[in-house]
C-alpha positions as CSV (number, residue, x, y, z in Angstrom):
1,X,133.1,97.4,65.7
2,X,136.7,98.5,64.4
3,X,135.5,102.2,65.1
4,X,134.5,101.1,69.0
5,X,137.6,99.3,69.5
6,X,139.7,102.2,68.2
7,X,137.6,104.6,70.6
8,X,138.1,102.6,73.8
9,X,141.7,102.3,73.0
10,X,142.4,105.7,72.3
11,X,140.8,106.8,75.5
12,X,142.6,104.3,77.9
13,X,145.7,105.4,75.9
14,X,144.8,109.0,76.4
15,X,144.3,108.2,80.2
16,X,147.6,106.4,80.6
17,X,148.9,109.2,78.9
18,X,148.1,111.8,81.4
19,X,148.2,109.6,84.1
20,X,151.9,109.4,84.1
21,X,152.4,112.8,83.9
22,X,154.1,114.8,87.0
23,X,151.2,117.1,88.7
24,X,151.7,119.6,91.1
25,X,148.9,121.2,93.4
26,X,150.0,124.4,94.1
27,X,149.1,126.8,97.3
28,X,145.8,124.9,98.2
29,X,144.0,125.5,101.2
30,X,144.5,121.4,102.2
31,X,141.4,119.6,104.3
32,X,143.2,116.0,104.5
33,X,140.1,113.8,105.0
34,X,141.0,113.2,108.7
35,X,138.8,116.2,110.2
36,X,142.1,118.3,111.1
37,X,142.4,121.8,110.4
38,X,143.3,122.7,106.7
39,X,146.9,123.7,105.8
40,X,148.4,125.5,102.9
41,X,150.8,122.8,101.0
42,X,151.4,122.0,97.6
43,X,151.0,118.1,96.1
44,X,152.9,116.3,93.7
45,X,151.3,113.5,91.9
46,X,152.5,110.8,89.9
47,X,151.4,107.7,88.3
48,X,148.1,108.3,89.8
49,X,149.2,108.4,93.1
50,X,150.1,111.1,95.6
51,X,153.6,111.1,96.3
52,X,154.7,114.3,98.4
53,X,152.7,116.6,100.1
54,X,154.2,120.1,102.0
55,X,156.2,122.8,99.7
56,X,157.4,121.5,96.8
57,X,159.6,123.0,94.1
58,X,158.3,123.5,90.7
59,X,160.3,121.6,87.8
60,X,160.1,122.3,84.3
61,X,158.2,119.1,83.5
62,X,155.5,119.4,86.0
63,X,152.1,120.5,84.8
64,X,151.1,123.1,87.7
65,X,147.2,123.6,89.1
66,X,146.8,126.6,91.0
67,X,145.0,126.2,94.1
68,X,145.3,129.7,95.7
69,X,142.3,130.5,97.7
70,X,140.2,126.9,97.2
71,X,139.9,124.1,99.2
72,X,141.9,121.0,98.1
73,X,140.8,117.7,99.7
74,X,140.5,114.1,98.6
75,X,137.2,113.1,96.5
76,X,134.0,112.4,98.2
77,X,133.2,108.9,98.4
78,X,129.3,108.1,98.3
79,X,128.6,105.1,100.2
80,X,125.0,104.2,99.1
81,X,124.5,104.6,95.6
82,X,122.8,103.6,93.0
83,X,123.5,103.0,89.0
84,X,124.9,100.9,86.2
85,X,127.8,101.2,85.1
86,X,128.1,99.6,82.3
87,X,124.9,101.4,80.4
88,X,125.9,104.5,81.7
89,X,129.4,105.0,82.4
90,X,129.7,108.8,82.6
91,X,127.4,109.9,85.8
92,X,128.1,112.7,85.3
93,X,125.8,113.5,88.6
94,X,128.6,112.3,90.8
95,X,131.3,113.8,89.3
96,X,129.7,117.5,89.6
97,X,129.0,116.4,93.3
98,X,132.7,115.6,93.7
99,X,132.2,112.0,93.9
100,X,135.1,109.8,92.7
101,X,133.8,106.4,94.5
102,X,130.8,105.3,94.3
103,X,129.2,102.0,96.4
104,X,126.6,100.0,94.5
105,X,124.5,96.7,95.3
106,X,122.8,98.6,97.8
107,X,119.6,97.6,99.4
108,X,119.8,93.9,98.9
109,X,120.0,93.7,95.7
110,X,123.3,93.5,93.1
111,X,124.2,92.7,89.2
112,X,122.7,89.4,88.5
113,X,125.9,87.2,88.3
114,X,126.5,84.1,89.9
115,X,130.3,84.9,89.7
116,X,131.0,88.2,90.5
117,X,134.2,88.4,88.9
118,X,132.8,88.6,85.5
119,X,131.0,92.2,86.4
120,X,133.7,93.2,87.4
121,X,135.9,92.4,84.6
122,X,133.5,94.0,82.4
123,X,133.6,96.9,83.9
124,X,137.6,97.1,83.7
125,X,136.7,96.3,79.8
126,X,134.5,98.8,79.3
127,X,136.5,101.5,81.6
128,X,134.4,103.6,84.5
129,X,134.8,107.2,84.9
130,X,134.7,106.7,88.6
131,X,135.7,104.4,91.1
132,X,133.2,101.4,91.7
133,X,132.9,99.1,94.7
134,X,129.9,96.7,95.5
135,X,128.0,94.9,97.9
136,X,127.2,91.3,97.9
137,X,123.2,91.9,97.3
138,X,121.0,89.5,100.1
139,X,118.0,89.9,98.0
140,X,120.0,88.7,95.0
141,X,121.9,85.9,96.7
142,X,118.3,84.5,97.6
143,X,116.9,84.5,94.0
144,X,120.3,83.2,92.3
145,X,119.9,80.4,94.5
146,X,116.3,79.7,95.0
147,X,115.8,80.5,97.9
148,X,113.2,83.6,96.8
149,X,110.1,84.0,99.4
150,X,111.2,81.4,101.8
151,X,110.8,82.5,105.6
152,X,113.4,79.7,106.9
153,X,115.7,78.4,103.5
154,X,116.4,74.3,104.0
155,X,120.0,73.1,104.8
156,X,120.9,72.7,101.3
157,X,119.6,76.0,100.1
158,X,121.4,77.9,103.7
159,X,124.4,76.0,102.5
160,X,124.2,76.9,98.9
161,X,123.5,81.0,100.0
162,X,126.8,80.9,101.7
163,X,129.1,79.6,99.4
164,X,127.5,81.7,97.0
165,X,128.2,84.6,99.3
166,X,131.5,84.0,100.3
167,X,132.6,83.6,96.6
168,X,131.2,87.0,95.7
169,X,133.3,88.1,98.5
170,X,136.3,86.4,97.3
171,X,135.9,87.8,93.9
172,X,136.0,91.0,95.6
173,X,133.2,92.7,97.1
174,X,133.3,94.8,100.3
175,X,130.4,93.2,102.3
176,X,126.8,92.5,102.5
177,X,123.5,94.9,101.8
178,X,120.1,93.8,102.8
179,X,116.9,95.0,102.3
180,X,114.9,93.5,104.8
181,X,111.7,96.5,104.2
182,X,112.2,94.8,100.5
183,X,111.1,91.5,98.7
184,X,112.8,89.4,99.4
185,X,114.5,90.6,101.8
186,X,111.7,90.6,104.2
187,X,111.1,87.1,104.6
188,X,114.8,86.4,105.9
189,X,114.8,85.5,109.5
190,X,117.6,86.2,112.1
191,X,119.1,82.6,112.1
192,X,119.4,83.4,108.2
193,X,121.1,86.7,108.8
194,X,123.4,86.1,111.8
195,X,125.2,82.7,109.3
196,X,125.4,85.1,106.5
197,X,127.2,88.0,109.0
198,X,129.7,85.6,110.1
199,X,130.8,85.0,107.2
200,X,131.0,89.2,106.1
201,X,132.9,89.0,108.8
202,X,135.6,86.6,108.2
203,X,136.3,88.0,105.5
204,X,136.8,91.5,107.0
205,X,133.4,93.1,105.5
206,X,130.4,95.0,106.5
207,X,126.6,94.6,106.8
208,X,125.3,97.7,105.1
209,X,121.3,97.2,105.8
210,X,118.1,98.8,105.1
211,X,116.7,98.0,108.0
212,X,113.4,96.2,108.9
213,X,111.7,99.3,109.4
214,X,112.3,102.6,109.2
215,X,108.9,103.9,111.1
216,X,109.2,105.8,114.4
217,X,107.2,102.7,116.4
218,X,109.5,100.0,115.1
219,X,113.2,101.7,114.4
220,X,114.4,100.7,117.9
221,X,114.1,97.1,116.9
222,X,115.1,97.6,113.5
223,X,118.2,99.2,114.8
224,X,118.6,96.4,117.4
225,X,118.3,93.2,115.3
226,X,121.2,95.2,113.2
227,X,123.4,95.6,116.2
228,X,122.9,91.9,117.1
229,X,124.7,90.7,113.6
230,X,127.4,93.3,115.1
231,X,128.7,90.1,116.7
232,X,130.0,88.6,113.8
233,X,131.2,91.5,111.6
234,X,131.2,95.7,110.7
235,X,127.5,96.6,110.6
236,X,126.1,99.9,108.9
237,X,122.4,101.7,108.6
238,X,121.7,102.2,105.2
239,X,120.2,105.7,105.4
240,X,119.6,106.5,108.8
241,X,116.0,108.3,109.1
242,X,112.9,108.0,111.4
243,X,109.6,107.9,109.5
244,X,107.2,109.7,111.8
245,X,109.6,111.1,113.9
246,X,109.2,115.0,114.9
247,X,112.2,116.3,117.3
248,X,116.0,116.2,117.6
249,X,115.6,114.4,121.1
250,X,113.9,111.5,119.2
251,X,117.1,111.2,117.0
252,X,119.2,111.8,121.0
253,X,117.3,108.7,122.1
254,X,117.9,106.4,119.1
255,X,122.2,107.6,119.3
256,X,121.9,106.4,123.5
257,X,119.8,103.6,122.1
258,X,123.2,102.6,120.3
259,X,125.6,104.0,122.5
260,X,124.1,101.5,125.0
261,X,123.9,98.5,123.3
262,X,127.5,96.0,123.2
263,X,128.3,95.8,120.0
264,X,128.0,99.7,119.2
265,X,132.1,100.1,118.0
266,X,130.9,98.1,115.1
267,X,128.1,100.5,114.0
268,X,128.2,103.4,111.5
269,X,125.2,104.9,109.7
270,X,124.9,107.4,106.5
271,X,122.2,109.4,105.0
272,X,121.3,111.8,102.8
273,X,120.4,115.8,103.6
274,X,117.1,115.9,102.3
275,X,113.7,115.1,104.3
276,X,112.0,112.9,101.5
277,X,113.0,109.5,101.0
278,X,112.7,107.8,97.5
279,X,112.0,104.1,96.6
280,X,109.0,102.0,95.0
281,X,105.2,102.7,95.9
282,X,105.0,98.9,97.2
283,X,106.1,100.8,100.8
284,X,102.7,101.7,101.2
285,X,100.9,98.4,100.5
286,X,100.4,95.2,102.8
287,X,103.2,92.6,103.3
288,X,100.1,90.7,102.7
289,X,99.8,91.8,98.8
290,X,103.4,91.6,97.7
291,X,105.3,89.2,96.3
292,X,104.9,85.7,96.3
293,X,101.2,86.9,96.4
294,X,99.0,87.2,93.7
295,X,98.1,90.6,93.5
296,X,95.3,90.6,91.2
297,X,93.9,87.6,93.2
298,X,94.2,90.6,96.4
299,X,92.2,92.7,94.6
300,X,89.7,90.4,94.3
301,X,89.0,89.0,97.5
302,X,90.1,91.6,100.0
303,X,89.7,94.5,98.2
304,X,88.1,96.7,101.2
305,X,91.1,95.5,103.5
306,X,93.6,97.3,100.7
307,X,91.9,99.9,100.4
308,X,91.5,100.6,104.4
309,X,95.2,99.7,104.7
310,X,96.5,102.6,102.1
311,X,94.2,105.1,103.0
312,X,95.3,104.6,107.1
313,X,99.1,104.3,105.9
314,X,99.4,107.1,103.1
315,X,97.4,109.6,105.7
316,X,99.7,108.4,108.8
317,X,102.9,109.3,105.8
318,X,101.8,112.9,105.6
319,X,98.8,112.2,102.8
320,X,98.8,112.2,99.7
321,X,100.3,115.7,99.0
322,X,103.2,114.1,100.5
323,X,103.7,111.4,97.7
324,X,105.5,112.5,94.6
325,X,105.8,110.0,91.2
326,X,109.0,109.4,90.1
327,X,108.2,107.1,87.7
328,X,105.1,105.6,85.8
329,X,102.6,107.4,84.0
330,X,102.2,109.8,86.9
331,X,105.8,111.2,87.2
332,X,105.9,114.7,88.5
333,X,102.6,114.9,89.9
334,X,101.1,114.0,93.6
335,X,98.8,111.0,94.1
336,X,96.9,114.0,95.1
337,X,97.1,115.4,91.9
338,X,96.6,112.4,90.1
339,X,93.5,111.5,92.6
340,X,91.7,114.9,91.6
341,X,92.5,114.4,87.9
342,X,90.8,110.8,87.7
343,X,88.5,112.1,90.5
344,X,88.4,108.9,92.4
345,X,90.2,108.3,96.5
346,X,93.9,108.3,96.3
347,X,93.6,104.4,97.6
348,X,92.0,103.4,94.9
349,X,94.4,105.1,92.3
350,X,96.9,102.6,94.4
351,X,95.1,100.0,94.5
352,X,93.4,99.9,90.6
353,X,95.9,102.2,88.6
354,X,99.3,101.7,89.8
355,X,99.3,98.5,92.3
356,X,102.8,97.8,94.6
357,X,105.1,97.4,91.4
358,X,103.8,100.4,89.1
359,X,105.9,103.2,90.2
360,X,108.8,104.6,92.4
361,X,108.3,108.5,94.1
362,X,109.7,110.7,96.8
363,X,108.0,110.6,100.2
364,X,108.4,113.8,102.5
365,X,108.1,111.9,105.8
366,X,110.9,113.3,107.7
367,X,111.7,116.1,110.3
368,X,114.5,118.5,109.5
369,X,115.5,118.5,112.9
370,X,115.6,114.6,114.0
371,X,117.5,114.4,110.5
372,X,120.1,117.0,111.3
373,X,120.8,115.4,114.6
374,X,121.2,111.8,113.1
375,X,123.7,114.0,110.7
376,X,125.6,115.1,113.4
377,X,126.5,111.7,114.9
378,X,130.6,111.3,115.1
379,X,129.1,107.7,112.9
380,X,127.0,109.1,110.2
381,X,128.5,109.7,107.2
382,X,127.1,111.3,104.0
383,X,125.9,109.2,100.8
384,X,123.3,110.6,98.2
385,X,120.7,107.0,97.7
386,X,120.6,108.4,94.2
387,X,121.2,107.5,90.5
388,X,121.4,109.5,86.8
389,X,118.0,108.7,86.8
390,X,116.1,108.8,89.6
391,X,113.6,111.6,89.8
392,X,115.2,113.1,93.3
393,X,117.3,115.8,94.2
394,X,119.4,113.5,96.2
395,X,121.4,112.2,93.5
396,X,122.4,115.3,92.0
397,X,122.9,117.6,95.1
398,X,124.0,115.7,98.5
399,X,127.2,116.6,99.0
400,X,127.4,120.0,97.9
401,X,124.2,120.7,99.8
402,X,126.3,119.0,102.7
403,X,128.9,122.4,101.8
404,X,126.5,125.1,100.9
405,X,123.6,124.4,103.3
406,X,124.6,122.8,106.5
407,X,128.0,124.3,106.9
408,X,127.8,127.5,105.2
409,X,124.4,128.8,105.8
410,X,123.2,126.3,109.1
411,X,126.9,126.0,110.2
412,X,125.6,122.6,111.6
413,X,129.1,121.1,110.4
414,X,132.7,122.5,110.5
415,X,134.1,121.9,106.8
416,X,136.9,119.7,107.8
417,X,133.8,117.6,109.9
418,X,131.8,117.5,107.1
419,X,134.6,116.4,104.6
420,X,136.1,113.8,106.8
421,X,132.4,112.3,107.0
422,X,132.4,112.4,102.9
423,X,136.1,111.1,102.7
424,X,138.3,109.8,105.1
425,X,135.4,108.2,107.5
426,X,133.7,106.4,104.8
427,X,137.2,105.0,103.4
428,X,137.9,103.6,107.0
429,X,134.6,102.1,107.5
430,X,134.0,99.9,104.6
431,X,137.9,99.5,104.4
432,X,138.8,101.2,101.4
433,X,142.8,101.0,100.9
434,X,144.7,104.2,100.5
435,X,141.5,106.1,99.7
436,X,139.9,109.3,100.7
437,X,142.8,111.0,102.6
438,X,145.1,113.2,101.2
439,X,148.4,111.6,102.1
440,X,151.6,110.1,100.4
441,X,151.4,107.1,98.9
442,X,147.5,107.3,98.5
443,X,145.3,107.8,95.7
444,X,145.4,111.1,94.0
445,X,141.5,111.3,93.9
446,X,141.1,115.2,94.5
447,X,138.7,117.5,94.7
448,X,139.3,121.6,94.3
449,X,136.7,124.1,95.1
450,X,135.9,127.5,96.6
451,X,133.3,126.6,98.9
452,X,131.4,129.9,98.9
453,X,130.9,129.0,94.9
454,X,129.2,125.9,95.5
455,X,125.8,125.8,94.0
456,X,123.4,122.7,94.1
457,X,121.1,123.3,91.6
458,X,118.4,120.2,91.8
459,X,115.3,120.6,93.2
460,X,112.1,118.3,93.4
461,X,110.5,119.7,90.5
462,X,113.8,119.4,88.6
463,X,115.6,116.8,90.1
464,X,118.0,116.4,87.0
465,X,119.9,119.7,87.2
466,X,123.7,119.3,87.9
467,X,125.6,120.7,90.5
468,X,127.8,123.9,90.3
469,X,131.6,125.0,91.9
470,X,133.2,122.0,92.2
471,X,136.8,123.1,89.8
472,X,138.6,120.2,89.8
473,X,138.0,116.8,90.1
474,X,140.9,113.9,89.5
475,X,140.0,110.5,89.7
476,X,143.2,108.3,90.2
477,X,145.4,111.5,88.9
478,X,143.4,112.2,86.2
479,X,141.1,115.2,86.0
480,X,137.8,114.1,84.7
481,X,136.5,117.8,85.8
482,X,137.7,121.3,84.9
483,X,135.4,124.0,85.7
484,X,131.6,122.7,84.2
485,X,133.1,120.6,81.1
486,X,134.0,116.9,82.2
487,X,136.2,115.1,80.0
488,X,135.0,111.7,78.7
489,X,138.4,109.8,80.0
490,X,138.0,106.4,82.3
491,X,140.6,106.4,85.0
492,X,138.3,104.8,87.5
493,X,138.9,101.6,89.5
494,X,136.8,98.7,90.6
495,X,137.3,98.5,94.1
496,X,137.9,95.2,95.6
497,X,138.2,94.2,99.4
């Protein structure tokens, strides 16, 4: 125990240490965050904070970066992520993406504390390598207080949801994520929703929501019933994809779709670059045989209805080449693959050997066009859905395949575009104070790169593969990154509204 205290207080000493000491940026190529043209200025940066920016003479006690020839522009902030932590502290994923922010308690669900203010003290315990905000999670704020499967909660359990709520957002988290594709989040109805937005929105936060559905045939609702809790606060699509979809002018008609509708100022979207999405195999089963159902009680008595219903759905999501474990005893393989090796149908390896809670995989359901559309949105921003652990690209390469694909090679975004999307229009959205610009008096989270070098290395079979080119990375004034090595330090910063 004496050995773990004198650790943790020889690295917040060590980061306190460096922390105060004078910086100086010197000749970088400067993207801001505000999707201006780059400039060539130096940075000064003290106490973890940037406090002049043009040209700036050097003094004997400034420790002096070089920036000649790279890019220097504020650190990427990932607005849908996913990850703990306080069992893994170091994701070192994000960091080799640039990331210095992460969002968490996305998709409904967040830690499992009644009062929120204890995570977060932990975390400011245990120290965090990155910054950390979080989402009040719907799906969690049902469970903690009873209110679980429920289509319409009674007035005592509506009543107890939003104090719960609005202390979470007290204690200091940035809005509200739902899952409403999820359990529980599913069985929440729009009287439910709307009372919970208005109060996201008196305190100044955002609905960040994966929506009802994310299916070609039911996304123009899905979007719409998210517009309509536009009226009481900041609203945001989780993810932004069509399922289904097959051309750029469907992704045309879903942006008029918005830009027709009342309440679009109050709509942003993200998503990630890739055209498979990743979450748990229960996407493909019934409403009908999740939760609160019994599901070996399913398989009983409406076994040939299951088995009709995943073999339509996993054929209309590309088959079952299309389906790739992430996690379970299948991991790696296709449920094609796995169907040919127990030589059985593919809905009845779902239905008898994994059921709706026995795995998590990557689905390739989604048209590189419609996507790259969606991307180009003035709204969308960039997050990577991903973890340490997840077995998907997405969370080890999103925003440098943001640089190295889709502006160098596709040129579908200008770099100052497609930084402002990963900086400074996230840290406006969700209302992120003196973050994600580079500007005086903000936070010296900085990123330093030559853009041509920037390698993402994951792939599908090797999703766990870390990103290359990123230099530098300070979090808070500290760097955390120098070339590949990443130094164990924990300037991070829990986030609060």
């Amino acid at each position: 125990m004496m050995k773990i205290f004198c650790l943790t207080w020889c690295m917040l000493f060590l980061t306190t240490l460096v922390n105060a000491q004078s910086l100086l940026i010197k000749n970088g190529k400067v993207i801001d965050g505000t999707g201006k043209p780059s400039k060539s200025k130096d940075i000064l940066i003290e106490n973890g904070s940037i406090i002049k920016t043009g040209r700036i003479k050097v003094k004997p006690e400034y420790k002096i970066l070089d920036a000649a020839g790279r890019v220097v522009c504020p650190g990427f902030i990932d607005t849908h992520a996913h990850g703990n932590p306080l069992t893994t502290p170091l994701f070192p994923n994000f960091l080799a993406m640039g990331v210095t922010t992460v969002i968490l308690g996305q998709d409904g669900e967040s830690p499992l504390y009644r009062d929120m203010n204890e995570w977060f003290s932990q975390l400011n315990q245990n120290g965090i390598r990155l910054n950390v905000g979080s989402l009040a999670g719907h799906g969690t704020l049902r469970f903690i207080t009873g209110v679980k499967f429920k289509l319409i909660p009674d007035r005592t359990e509506s009543d107890s949801m939003q104090q719960v709520l609005r202390s979470w957002l007290e204690a200091g988290c940035l809005g509200m994520s739902t899952g409403l594709e999820y359990v529980p989040g599913r069985y929440a109805q729009a009287g439910e929703l709307h009372a919970l937005a208005k109060i996201v929105g008196e305190h100044k936060g955002i609905v960040m929501s994966h929506m009802r559905s994310e299916d070609d045939d039911q996304l123009e609702a899905s979007i719409n019933e998210l517009l309509e809790q536009g009226k009481f606060c900041k609203v945001h699509i989780a993810h932004f994809k069509n399922v289904y979809g097959q051309s750029s002018t469907r992704a045309e008609q879903h942006i008029q779709q918005i830009q027709n509708h009342k309440n679009r100022a109050k709509l942003s979207a993200d998503l990630y670059p890739y055209t498979a999405s990743y979450t748990g195999i229960g996407i493909v089963f019934p409403g009908w045989a999740l939760p609160p159902a019994n599901y070996d009680s399913i398989k009983q008595t409406r076994k040939t209805e299951l088995l009709q219903f995943l073999k339509i759905k996993v054929n209309k999501r590309n088959g079952p080449s299309a389906t790739l474990f992430g996690s379970g005893p299948f991991r790696g393989k296709t449920l094609q693959e796995v169907a040919d090796s127990l030589q059985k149908p593919f809905e009845a390896v779902l239905a008898e050997d994994i059921g709706p809670d026995g795995a998590s995989g990557a689905y390739f359901v989604m048209n590189e066009a419609l996507q790259q559309k969606l991307m180009q949105w003035p709204q969308t921003m960039i997050c990577s859905d991903g973890s340490p652990e997840m077995y998907h690209p997405r969370g080890y390469g999103s925003f440098t395949r943001i640089i190295e694909e889709f502006v160098l090679n596709r040129k579908a975004l200008r770099l100052e575009e497609a930084i402002y999307k990963m900086t400074g229009l996230p840290a406006a959205t969700i209302g992120l104070q003196k973050r994600g610009k580079i500007k005086k008096n903000y936070a010296a989270d900085i990123l330093m790169f030559y853009p041509e070098r920037i390698k993402t290395k994951a792939s599908y079979d090797q999703p766990h593969v870390l990103s290359e080119g990123i230099d530098y990375v300070l979090v808070n004034g500290v760097i955390v990154k120098e070339g590949e090595k990443m130094f164990e330090l924990f300037p991070g910063k829990v986030l609060k509204k």
